[in-house]
C-alpha positions in Angstrom: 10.0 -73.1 24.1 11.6 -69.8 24.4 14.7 -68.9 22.5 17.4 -66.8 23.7 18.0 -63.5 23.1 20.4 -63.8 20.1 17.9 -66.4 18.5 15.3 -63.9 18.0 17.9 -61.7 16.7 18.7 -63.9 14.1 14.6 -64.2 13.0 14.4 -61.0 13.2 17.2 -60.4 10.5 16.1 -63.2 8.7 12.9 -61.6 8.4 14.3 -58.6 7.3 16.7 -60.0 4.5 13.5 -62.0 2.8 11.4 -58.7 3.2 14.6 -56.9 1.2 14.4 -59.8 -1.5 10.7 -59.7 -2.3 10.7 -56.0 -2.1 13.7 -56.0 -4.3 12.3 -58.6 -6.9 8.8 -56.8 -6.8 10.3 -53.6 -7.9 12.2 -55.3 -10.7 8.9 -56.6 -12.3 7.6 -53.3 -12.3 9.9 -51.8 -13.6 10.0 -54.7 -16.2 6.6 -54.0 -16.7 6.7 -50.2 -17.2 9.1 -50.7 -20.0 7.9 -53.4 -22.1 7.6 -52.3 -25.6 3.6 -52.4 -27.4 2.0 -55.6 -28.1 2.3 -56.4 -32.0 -1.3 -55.3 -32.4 -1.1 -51.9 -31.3 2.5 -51.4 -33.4 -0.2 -52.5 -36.4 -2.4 -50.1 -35.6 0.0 -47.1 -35.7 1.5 -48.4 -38.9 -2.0 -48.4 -40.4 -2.0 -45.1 -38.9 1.0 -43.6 -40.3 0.6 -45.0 -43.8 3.0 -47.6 -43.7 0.5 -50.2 -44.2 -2.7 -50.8 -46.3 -5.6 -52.0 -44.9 -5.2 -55.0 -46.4 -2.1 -55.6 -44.8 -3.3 -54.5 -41.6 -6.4 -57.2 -41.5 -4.0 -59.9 -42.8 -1.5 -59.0 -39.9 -3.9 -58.6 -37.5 -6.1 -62.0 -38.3 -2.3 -64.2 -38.3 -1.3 -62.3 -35.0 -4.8 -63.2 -33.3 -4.6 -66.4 -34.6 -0.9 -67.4 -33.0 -2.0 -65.4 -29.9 -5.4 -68.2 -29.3 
């Protein structure tokens, strides 16, 4: 079963395209990753923070949020 010479060429840069593409699509979820904005909890907590909510409206927030998120 041996395949010529330009046969293994051809694996060869078949292997090398597909390594290209997953490296390629793993760098674009990490980079996806690295910029995805806070969860809606934490953006809560730093409006609580600031002032910009009341407790109140920080426990009503936060127990809808958790409840959606379940």
């Amino acid at each position: 079963m041996g395949m010529t010479p330009g046969g293994w060429w051809l694996l060869f840069a078949v292997f090398i395209i597909t390594a290209i593409a997953v490296g390629a699509l793993l760098y674009v979820q990490l980079r996806r990753e690295a910029t995805v904005e806070p969860d809606s909890l934490e953006t809560l907590k730093q409006q609580y923070a600031s002032g910009e909510i009341d407790e109140t409206e920080l426990e009503t927030r936060a127990d809808r949020l958790l409840q959606y998120e379940s």
